[in-house]
N, C-alpha and C positions, 0 to 999 in steps of 0.2 A: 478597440473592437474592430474586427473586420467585416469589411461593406461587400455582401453577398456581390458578385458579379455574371447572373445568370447569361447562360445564352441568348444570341439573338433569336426571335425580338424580343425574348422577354424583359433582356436586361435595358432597351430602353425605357419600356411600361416602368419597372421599381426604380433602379437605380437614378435615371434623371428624376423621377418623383422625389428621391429622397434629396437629391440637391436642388429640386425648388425647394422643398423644404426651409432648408439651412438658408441659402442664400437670398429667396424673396419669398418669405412666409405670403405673404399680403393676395399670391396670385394663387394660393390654393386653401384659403379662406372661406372658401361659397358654400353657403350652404343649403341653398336648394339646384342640389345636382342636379343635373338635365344630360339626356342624353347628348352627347354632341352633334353642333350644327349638320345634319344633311346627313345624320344615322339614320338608319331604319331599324326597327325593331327584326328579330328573326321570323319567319315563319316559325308558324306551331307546328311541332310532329316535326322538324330540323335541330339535332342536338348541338350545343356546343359544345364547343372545345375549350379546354389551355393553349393558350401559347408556348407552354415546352413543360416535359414530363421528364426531362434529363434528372437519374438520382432517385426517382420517385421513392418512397419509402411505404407507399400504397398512392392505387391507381383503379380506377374501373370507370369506363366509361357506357357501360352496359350496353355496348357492342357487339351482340352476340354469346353464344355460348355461357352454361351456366356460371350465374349470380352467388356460388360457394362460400364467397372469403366474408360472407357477411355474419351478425350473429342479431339475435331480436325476434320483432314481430315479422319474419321474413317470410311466414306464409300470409300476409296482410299486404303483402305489394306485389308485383307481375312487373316484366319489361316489356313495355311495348311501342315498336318501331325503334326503339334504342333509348328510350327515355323511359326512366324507373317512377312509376305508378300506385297510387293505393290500388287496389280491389274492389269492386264497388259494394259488396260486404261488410267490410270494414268501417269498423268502431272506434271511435276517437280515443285519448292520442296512440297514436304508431310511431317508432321509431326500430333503427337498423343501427346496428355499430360494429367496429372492425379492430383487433388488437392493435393498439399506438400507444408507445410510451414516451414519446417526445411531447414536452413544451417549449422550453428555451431552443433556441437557432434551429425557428420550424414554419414553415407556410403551408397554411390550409387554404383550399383553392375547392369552388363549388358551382357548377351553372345550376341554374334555379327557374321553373317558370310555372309563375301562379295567373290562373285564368279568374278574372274579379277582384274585388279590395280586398283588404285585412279585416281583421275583425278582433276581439276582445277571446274569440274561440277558435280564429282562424290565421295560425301564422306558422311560421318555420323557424326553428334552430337548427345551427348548424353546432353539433357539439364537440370544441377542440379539445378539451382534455374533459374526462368523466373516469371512475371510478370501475362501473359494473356496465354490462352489456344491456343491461336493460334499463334507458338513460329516463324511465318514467319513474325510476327508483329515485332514492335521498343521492347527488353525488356530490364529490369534492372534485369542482375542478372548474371550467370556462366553458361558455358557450355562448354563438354568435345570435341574437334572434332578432327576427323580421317579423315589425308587426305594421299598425296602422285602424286605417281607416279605408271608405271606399275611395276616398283620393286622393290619399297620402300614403308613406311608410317610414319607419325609423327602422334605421340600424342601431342595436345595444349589446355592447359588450359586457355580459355579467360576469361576477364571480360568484361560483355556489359553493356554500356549506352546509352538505345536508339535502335539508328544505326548504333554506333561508339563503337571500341571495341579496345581492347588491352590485348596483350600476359601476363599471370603471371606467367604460365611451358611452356618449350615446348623441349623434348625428341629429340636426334641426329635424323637423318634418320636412318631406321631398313628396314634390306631387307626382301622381301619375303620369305619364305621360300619355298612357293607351289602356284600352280595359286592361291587356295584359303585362303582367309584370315578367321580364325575362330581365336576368342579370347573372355575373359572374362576382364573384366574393371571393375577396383576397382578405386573409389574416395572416400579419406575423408576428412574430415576437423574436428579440434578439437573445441573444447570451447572458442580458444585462437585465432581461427582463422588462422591455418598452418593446410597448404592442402599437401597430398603425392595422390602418383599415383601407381597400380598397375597392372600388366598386366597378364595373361597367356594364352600365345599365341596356339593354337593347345586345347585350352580347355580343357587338361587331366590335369593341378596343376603340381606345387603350382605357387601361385601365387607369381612374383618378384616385386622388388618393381623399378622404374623409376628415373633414372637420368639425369639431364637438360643437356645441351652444357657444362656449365660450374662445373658439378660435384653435382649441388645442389641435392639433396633428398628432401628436404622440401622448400615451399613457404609460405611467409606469406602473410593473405590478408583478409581484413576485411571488408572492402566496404559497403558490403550487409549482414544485418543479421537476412533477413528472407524472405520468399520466399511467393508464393503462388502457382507456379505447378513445378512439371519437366515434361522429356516427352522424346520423341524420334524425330528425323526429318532429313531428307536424302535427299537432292539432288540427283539427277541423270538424265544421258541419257535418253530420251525415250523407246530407245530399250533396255536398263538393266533394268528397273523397277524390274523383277526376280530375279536382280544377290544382292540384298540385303533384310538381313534375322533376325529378332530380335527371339533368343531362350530366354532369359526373362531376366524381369525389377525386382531389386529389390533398397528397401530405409531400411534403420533400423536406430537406435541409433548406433554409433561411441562405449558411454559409457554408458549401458543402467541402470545402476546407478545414472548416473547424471539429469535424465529426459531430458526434449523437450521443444526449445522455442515453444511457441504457441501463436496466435495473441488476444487478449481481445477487447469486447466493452466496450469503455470508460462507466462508470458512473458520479454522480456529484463529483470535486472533487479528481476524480483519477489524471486528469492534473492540474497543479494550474499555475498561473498567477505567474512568479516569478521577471519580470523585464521589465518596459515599458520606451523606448527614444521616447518622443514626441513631442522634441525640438531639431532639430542637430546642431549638428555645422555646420557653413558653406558650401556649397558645402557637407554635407552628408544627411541620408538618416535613417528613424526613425528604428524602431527592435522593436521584442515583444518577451521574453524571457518566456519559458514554460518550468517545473520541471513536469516529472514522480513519484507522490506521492503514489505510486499505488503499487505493487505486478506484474503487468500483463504488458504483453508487447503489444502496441498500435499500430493501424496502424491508420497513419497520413492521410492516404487518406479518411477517414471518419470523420475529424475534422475539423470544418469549422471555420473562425473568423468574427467577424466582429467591426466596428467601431460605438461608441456613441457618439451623438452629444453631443453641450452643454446641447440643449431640452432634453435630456434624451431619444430620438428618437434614435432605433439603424439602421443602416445600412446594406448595400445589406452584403450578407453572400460570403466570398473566400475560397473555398477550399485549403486548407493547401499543400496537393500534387495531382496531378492526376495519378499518379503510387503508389502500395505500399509503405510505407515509416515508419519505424518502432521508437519508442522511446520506449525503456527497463526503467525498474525501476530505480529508482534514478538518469536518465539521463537528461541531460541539453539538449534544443533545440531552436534555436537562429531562428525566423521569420526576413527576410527581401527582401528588392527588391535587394539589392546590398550585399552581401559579403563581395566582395574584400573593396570598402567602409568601412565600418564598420570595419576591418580589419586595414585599413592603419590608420582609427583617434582612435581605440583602439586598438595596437599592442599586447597586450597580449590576446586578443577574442580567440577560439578554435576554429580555423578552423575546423573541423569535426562536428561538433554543428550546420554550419550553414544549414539554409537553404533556399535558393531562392526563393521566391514569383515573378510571374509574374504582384500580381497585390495585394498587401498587402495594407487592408484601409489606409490612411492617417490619422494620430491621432491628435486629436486638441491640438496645443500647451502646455496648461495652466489647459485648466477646460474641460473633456472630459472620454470615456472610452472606455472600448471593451469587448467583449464576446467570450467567446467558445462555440460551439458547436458540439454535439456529435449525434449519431443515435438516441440518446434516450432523447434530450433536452440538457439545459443549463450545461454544467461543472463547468467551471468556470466565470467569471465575477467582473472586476472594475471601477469602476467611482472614478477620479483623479483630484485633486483638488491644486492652488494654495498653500493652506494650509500645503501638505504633504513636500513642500520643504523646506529645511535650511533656516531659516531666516538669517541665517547669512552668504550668499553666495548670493552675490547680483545679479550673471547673472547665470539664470539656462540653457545655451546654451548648448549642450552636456553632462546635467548633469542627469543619466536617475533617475526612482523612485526604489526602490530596496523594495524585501520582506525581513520583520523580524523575521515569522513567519512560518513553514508553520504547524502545530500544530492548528494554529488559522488562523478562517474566515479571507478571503480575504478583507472583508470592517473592519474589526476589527479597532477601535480606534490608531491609529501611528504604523500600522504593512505595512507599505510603506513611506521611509523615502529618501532623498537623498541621490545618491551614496557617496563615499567620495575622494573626490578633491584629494587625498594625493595617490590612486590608478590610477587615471584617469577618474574620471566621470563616470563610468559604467564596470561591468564585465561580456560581454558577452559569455556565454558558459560557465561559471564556478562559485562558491559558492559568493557569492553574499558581498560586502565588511562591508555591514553592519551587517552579518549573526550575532548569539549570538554565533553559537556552544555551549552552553552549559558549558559559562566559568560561573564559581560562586564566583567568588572573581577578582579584580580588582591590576592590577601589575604592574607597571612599574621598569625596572633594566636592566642594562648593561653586553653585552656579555660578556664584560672583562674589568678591570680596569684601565687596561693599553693598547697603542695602540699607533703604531711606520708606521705613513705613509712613508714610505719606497721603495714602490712597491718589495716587497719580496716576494708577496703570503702570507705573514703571518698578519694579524691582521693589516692593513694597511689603517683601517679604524673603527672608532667611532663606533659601533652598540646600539641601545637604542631602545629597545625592549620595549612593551608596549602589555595590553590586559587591556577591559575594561564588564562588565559584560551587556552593552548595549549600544545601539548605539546612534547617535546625537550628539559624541563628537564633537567641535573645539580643534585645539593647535595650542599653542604657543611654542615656544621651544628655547633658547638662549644660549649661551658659553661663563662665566665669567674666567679670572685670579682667584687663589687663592688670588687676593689682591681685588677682586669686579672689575675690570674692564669689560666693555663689551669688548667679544671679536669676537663675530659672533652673528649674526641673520641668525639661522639657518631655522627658520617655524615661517610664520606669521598667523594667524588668520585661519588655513587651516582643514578644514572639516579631520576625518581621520575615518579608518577602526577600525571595534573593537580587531582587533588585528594587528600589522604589525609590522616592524623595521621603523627606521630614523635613516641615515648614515650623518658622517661627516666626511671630509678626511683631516682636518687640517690645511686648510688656512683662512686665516680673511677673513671679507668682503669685503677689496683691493683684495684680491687673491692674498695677499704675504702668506708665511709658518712664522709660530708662531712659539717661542723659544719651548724649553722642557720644564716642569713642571707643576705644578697639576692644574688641571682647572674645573669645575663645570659644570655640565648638570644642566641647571632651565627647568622644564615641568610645564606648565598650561595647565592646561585643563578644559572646562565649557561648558554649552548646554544648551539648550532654557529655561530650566524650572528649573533655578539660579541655578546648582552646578557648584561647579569655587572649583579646587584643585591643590594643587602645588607640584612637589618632585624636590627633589634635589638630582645630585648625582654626585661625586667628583673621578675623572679620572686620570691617569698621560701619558701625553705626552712624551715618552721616545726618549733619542736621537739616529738619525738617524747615519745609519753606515754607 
């Protein structure tokens, strides 16, 4: 990852912060911050600054000239002398926000000054990533809040969904130092998704950097990775509406080297169809599996689907999410009504992949399809056929259709084939088991020649590795004596992946333990369209200690 290196001064303030960090955690520890020895607090009605605005990606230091770029309760606040103000009018809570769609390699920067304590009704957010401009709404995203007591205050970094929220920082109590609170507030978050905090209290620098209860410096947290505003937003008394003060907003790059996520409108194509369950198992519940093929990072709230009858008639259209909802390049994204479902009948799915449909079409078992679409027409689209499944897998219950392709169109002749039996029927949230990767020659061979089930940790099991340069395989797989005896049936007739292992741990088909000595892997393997191949490869059972 790269280590932002702003301009001076700032880049003393973060970057030496970051390698006390690393190098002697123990001296940025404290956690009842104080202002530094032989600081003064600012004068009231004196706004501060940042230390460097180089990059900004929004800036106002309400300096003059009209307050526009903002969105909200913006007739609820006045600037006056250069510090942004409630109205003494105004009704609790208020809040202002500005389009921003960065979270990852982003710093929010805020002077701040509250005249009196905090209170249970009297604090401030600073909100780094929210959903909708009006940040009193449900949102999905982060926000900074300051709250307290009359002679104390915490910093807490939340994460919200919704209306429902939870702690990811949150700094000891810090006493007052003066009735009034003035401070500057530094948030960042990296590429990698680890957030720090920094403060400086009395606004004259440098800025320290924030230690949890438990000594942390850094959080990690990835939730949300990408936004649509921040903003500002204040509870308060009635009668304080005065005593809170924004001297200014600022966002920039983190690393302004690495660029900026930014949101794309889908074209055809950008998303592709990479895995459709239109048959569940029992008591589950179908899923439609989407790949970012694209460059651009997407937002899922303008993606709609829908289902195809058998008539070839497509169906009412569901919005994908009704909040922002992003998929980045190359990422996997799991549609369904159930989750957790989906989940329990394929244990290996990605949780983080999924995502919740309140009301995802219903797909026709057998002979059926779906569509995507985007603001600007169809993306992608398939119609799914009896035909695409293994004929040689006689109940397709849980067996979903998987892409072979994604290079080539979606209807493309055998570029959706069945998952394979040997992984579990479907790989939700992740490369798909029929994928080619780009193997060019075909292999099968043994981790090792010999293999001592034991339970030692060491080789205590058979491995028989295989890769094939395309998919539709079946195998067969069996465990002869060096004299030709059967000795196990280890795989019958079972659909597989174009690449995986098959283990054997050394018991017959009684599930007794077999003497030591050499014994024989036979692999067949053959697929619809007559190839049948065999290898053989010859093992030694060494004796246990």
């Amino acid at each position: 990852m790269a280590v932002y290196q702003p301009p001076e001064p700032m880049k003393n303030n973060l970057f030496l912060s970051w390698v006390a960090m690393a190098l002697f955690p123990v001296f940025v520890a404290g956690h009842a911050l104080r202002m530094p020895e032989g600081a003064v607090a600012r004068k009231p009605g004196i706004a501060m600054t940042p230390d460097d605005t180089t990059g900004a990606i929004f800036y106002d230091d309400f300096a003059g000239g009209p307050w526009n770029k903002w969105l909200g309760d913006t007739a609820s606040f006045e600037v006056v002398d250069g510090l942004l103000t409630l109205q003494g009018r105004a009704r609790p809570p208020k809040s202002i926000a500005f389009p921003c769609v960065q979270v990852r390699n982003t710093v929010w920067e805020a002077g701040l000054e509250v005249s009196g304590g905090f209170s249970a009704s009297n604090y401030v957010r600073i909100y780094l990533a929210a959903t909708t401009p009006s940040l009193q709404e449900p949102q999905w995203g982060y926000h900074l809040q300051i709250d307290g007591s009359e002679t104390y205050h915490v910093y807490r970094l939340w994460r919200q969904k919704g209306t429902t929220r939870k702690i990811v920082f949150q700094s000891a109590p810090m006493p007052h130092s003066t009735a009034m609170f003035q401070a500057r507030v530094r948030v960042t978050c990296t590429y990698d998704g680890y957030w720090q905090l920094f403060v400086d209290e009395g606004g004259n620098g440098p800025f320290k950097m924030l230690s949890g209860k438990s000594d942390e410096t850094t959080v990690s947290d990835d939730t949300y990775l990408n936004s649509g505003y921040s903003g500002y937003f204040v509870s308060f008394s009635p009668v304080r509406a005065h005593d809170f003060k924004l001297d200014y907003f600022l966002v920039k790059p983190l690393d302004p080297s690495a660029g900026t996520d930014t949101s794309d409108i889908p074209e055809a194509s950008d998303i592709l169809i990479n895995e459709v369950l239109s048959d569940p198992k029992s008591g589950g519940v179908d899923f439609l599996e989407i790949y970012n093929y694209s460059n651009k990072t997407i937002d899922l709230s303008g993606v709609h689907i829908a289902q195809v009858g058998t008539n070839g008639i497509v169906g009412n259209r569901q919005a994908v999410s009704d909040h922002p909802l992003f998929i980045h390049p190359n990422e996997y994204k799991v549609l369904t009504r159930r989750p957790a479902t989906i989940k329990q009948h394929y244990p290996n799915a990605t949780s983080s992949a999924m995502i919740a449909m309140a009301s995802l079409p219903d797909f026709n078992k057998e002979t059926g399809g779906v569509v995507i679409y985007g603001n600007r027409g169809t993306i992608d689209s398939l119609f799914y056929t009896p035909q695409m499944q293994s004929p040689f897998i006689t109940s397709h219950r849980g067996i979903s259709l998987e892409r072979q392709h994604f290079s080539e169109p979606t209807l493309a002749p055998r570029n959706f084939r069945s998952a394979a039996v040997a992984i579990g029927g479907a790989t939700p949230g992740y490369r798909n088991s029929q994928f080619p990767d780009g193997v060019l020659e075909e292999h099968v061979f043994l981790a090792s020649k010999t293999f001592s089930p034991d339970n030692d940790g060491f080789e205590d099991r058979l491995e028989i590795n295989y890769r094939f340069p395309e998919s539709g395989f079946m195998a067969t797989v069996d465990i002869y004596t060096d004299q030709g005896r059967l000795a196990k049936r280890l795989v019958r007739n079972q659909s597989i992946a174009t690449q995986g292992t098959i283990y054997w741990d050394g018991l017959s088909d009684a599930n007794t333990r077999l003497p030591t000595g050499m014994y024989i892997a036979v692999v067949e393997v053959y697929n619809a369209v007559g190839v049948r191949k065999v290898y053989r490869k010859s093992f030694v059972l060494v004796a246990r200690m």
